[in-house]
KEPALO-975298 format. One record per residue (C-alpha): residue number from 0; z negated, x negated, y; residue in three letters. Coordinates in steps of 0.05 Angstrom, whole numbers, plus 5000, padded with zeros to 4 digits. Example, Ala and Ser with C-alpha at 12.3 -4.5 7.8 and 13.67 -1.06 7.14 Angstrom:
// KEPALO-975298
@nr->0; Z->4844; X->4754; Y->4910; rest->ALA
@nr->1; Z->4857; X->4727; Y->4979; rest->SER
This chain:
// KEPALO-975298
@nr->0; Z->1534; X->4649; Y->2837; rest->UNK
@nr->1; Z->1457; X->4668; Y->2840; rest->UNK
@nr->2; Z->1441; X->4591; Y->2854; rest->UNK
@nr->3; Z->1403; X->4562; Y->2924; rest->UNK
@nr->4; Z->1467; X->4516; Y->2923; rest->UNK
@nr->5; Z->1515; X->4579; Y->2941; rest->UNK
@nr->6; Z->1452; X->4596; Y->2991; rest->UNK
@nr->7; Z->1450; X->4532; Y->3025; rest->UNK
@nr->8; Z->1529; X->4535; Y->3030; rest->UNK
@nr->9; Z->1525; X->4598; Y->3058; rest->UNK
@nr->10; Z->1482; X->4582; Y->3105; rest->UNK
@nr->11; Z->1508; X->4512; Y->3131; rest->UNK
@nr->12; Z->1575; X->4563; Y->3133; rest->UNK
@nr->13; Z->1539; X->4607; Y->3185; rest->UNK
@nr->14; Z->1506; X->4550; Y->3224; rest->UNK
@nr->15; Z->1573; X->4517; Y->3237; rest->UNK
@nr->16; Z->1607; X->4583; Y->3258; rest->UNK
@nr->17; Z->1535; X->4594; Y->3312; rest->UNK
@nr->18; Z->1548; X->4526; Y->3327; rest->UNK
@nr->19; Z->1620; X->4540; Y->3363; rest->UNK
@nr->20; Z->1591; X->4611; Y->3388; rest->UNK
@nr->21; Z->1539; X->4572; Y->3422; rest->UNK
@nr->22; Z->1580; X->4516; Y->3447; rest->UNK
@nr->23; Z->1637; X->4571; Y->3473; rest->UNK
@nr->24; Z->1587; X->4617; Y->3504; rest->UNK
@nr->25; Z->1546; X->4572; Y->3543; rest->UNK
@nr->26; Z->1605; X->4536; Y->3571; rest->UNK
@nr->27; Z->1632; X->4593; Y->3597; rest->UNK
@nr->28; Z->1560; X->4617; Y->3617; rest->UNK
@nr->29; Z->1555; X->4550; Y->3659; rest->UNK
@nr->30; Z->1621; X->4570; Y->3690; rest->UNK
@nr->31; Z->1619; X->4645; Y->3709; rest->UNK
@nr->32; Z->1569; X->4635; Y->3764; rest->UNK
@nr->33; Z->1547; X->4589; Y->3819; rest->UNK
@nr->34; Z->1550; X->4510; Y->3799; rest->UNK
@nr->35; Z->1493; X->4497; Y->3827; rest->UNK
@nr->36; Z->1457; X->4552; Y->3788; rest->UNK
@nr->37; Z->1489; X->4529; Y->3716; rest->UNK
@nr->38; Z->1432; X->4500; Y->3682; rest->UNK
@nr->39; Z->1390; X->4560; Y->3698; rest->UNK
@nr->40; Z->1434; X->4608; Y->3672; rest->UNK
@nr->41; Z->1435; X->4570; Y->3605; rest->UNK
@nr->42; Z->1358; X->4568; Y->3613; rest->UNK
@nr->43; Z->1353; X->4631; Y->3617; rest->UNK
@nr->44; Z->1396; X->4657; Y->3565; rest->UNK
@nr->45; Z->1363; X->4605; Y->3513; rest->UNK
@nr->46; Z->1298; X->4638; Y->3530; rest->UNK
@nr->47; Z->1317; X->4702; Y->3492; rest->UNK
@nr->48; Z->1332; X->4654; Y->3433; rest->UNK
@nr->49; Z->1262; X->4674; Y->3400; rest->UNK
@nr->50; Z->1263; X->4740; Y->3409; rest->UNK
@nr->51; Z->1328; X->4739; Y->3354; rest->UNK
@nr->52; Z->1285; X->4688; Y->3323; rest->UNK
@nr->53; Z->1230; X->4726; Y->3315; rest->UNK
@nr->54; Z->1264; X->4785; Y->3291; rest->UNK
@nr->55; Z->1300; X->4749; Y->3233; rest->UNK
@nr->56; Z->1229; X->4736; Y->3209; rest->UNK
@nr->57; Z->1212; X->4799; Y->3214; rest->UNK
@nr->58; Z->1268; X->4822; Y->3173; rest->UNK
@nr->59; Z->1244; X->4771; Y->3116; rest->UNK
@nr->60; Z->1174; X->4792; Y->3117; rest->UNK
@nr->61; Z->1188; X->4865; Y->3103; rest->UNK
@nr->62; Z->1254; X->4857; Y->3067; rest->UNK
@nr->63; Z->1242; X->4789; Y->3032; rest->UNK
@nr->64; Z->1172; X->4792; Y->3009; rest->UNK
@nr->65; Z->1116; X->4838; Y->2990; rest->UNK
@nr->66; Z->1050; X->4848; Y->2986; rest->UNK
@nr->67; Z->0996; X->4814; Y->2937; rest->UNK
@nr->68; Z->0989; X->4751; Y->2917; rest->UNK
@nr->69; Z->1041; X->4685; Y->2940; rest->UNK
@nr->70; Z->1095; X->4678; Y->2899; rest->UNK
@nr->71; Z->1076; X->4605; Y->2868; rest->UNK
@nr->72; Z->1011; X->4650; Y->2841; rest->UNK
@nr->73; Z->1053; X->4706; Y->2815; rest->UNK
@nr->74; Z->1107; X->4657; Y->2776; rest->UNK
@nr->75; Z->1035; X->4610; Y->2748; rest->UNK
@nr->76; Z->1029; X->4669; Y->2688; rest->UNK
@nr->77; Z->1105; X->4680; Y->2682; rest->UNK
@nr->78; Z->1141; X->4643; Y->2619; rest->UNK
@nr->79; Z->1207; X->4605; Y->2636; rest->UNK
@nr->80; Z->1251; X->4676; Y->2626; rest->UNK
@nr->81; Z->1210; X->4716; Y->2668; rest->UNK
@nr->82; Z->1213; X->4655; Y->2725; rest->UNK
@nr->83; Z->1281; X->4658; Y->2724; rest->UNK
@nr->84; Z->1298; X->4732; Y->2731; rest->UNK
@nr->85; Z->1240; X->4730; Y->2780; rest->UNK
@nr->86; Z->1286; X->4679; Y->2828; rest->UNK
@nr->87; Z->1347; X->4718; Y->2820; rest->UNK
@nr->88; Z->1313; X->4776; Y->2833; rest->UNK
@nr->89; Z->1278; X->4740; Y->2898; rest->UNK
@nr->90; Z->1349; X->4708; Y->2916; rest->UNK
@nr->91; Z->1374; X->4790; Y->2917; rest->UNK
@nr->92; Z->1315; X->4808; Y->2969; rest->UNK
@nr->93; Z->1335; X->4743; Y->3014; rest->UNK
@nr->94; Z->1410; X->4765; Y->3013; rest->UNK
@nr->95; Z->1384; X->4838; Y->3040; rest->UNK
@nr->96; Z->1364; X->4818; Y->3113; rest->UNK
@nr->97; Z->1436; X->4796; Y->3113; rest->UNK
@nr->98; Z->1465; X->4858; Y->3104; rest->UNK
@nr->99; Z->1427; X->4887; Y->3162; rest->UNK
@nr->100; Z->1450; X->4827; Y->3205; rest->UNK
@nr->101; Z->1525; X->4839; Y->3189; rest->UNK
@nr->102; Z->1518; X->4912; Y->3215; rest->UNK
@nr->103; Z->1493; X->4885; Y->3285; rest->UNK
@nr->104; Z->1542; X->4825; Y->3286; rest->UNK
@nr->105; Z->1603; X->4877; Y->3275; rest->UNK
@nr->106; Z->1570; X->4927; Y->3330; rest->UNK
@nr->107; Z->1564; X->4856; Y->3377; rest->UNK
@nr->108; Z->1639; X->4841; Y->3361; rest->UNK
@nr->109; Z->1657; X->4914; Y->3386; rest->UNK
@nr->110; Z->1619; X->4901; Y->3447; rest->UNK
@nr->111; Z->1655; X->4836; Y->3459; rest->UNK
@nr->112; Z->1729; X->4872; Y->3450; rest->UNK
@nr->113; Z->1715; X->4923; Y->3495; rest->UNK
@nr->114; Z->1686; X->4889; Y->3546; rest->UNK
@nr->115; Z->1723; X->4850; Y->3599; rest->UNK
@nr->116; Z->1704; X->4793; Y->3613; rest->UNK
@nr->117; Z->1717; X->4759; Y->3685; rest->UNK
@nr->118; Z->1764; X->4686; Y->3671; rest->UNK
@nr->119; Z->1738; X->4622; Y->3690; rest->UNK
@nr->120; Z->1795; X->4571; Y->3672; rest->UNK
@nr->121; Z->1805; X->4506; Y->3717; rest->UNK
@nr->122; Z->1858; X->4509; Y->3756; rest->UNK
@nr->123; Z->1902; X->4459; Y->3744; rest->UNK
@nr->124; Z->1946; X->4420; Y->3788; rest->UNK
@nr->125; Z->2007; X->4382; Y->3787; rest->UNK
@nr->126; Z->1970; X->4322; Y->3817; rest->UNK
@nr->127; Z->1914; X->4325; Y->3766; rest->UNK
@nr->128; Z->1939; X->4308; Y->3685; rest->UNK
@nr->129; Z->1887; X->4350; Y->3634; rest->UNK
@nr->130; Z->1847; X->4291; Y->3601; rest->UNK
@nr->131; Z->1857; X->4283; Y->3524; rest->UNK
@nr->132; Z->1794; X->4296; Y->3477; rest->UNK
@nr->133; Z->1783; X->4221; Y->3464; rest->UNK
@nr->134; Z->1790; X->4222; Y->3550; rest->UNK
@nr->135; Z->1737; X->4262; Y->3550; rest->UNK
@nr->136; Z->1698; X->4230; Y->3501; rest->UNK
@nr->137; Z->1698; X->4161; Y->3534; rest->UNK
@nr->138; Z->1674; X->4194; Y->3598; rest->UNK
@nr->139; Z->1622; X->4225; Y->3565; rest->UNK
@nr->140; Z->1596; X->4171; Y->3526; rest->UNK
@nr->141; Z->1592; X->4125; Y->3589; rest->UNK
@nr->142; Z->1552; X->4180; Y->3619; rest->UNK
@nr->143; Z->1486; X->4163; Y->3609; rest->UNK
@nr->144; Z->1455; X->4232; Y->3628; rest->UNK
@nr->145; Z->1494; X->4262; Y->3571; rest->UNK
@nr->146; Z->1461; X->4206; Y->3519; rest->UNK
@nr->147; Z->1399; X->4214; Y->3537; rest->UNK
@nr->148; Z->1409; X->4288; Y->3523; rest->UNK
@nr->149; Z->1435; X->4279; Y->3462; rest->UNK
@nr->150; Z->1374; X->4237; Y->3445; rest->UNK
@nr->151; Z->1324; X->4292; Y->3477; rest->UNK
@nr->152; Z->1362; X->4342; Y->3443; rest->UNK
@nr->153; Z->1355; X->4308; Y->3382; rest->UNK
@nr->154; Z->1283; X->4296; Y->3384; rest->UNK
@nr->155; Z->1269; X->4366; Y->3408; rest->UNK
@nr->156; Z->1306; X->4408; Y->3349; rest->UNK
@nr->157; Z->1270; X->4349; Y->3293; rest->UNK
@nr->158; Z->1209; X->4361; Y->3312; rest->UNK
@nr->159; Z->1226; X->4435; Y->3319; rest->UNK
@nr->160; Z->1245; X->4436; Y->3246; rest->UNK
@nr->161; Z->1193; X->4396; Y->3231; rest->UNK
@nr->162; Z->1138; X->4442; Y->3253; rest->UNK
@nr->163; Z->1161; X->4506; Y->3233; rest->UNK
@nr->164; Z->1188; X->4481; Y->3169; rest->UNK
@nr->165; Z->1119; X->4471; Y->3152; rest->UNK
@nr->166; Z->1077; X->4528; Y->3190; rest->UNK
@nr->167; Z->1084; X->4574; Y->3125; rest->UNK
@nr->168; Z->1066; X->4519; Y->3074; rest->UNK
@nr->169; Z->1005; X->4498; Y->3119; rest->UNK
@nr->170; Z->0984; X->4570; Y->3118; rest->UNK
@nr->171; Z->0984; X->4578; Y->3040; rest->UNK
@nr->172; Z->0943; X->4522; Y->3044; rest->UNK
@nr->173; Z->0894; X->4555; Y->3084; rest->UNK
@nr->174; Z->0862; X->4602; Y->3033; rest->UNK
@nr->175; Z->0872; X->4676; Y->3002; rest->UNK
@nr->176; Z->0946; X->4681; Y->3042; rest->UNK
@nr->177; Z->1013; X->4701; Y->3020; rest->UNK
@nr->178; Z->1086; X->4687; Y->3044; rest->UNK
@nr->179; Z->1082; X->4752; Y->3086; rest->UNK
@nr->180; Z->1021; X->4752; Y->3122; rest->UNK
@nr->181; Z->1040; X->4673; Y->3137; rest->UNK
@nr->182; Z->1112; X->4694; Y->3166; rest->UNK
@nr->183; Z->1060; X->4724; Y->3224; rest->UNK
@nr->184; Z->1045; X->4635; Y->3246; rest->UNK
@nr->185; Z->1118; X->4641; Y->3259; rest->UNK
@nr->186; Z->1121; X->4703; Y->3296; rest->UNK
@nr->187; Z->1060; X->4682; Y->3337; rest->UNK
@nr->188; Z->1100; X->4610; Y->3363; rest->UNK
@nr->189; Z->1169; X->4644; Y->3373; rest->UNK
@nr->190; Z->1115; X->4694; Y->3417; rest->UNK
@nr->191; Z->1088; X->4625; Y->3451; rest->UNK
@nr->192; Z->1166; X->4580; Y->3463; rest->UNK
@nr->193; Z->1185; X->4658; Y->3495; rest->UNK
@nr->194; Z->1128; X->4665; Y->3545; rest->UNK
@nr->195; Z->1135; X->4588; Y->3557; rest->UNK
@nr->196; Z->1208; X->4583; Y->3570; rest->UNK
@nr->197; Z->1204; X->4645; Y->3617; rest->UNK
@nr->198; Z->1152; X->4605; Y->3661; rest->UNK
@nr->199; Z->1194; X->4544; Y->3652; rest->UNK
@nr->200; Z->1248; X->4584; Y->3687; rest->UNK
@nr->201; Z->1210; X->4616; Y->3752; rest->UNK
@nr->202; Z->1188; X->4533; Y->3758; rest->UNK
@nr->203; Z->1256; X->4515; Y->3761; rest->UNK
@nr->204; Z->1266; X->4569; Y->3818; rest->UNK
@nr->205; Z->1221; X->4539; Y->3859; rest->UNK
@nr->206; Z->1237; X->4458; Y->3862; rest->UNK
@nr->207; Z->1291; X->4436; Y->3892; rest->UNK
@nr->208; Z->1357; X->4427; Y->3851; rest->UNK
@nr->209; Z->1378; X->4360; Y->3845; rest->UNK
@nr->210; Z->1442; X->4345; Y->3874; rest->UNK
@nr->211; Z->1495; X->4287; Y->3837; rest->UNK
């Protein structure tokens, strides 16, 4: 089961469950409040979206890796057994920030039971049918503000991936650096997106909100 197959399931497992938690939450945080005050709200809740970023890497670089030398330099003197029980035994220390993430997830699920939570349902009339989902999708797909979100959102979360997938490698590239002390590149940009969302967000205060 120690393979980076059963990883990446696992993983693709928890993005799709943050993937309806996402959709759900902002949908009801862009209809708790003010309409005209929506987008800000989701804004300014995707602003602390580093900050959790940030401290998942944090929980790598002192859970996940050690001090010394990179790991490609540590497995270059290693014979073929000793490279394998080194991975299982590196797959063990990924699977450990996990553990710690559970614990908060179970405390955040407490949080969410005991708390409650104002409704925001449409009303719905008699004179006014609830569209189907492929309704909705054919109103949404004429609508060319939502495709050209899709396509900015698209662009935004490749190049996204793109960068940071390849902060740490650049850094090993740089010299004398391990996986640790390179996990600090990511910290520093997650540190950067915060402060520049948060200023993206008093602008957005102060211009006029478009009205459709």
């Amino acid at each position: 089961m120690a393979t980076y197959t059963m990883f990446l399931a696992a993983i693709f497992a928890i993005a799709i469950g943050l993937s309806f938690l996402e959709t759900a939450a902002n949908t009801y945080s862009s209809m708790i409040g003010p309409k005209a005050y929506a987008t800000l709200r989701l804004n300014i809740s995707q602003t602390f979206y580093p900050i959790g970023a940030a401290s998942g890497i944090l929980l790598g670089k002192y859970l996940v890796f050690s001090e010394g030398e990179s790991l490609e330099k540590q497995m270059s003197g290693m014979n073929a057994e000793q490279i394998h029980n080194f991975k299982v035994l590196m797959l063990e220390n990924t699977l450990e920030p996990y553990k710690y993430m559970i614990m908060i997830l179970v405390v955040v699920m407490v949080l969410f039971l005991l708390t409650r939570f104002p409704t925001c349902k449409v009303a719905q009339t008699s004179h006014h049918k609830r569209p189907s989902a492929m309704d909705t999708l054919r109103y949404l797909a004429k609508n060319s503000r939502f495709r050209r979100g899709i396509v900015a959102q698209f662009l935004y979360v490749g190049m996204q991936v793109a960068v940071w997938s390849f902060t740490i490698r650049l850094a090993l590239e740089l010299g004398d650096i391990n996986e640790r002390d390179a996990s600090n590149f990511m910290v520093y940009s997650f540190a950067c997106f915060f402060i520049g969302k948060f200023i993206a967000n008093i602008l957005m205060t102060r211009v006029m909100l478009p009205t459709y």
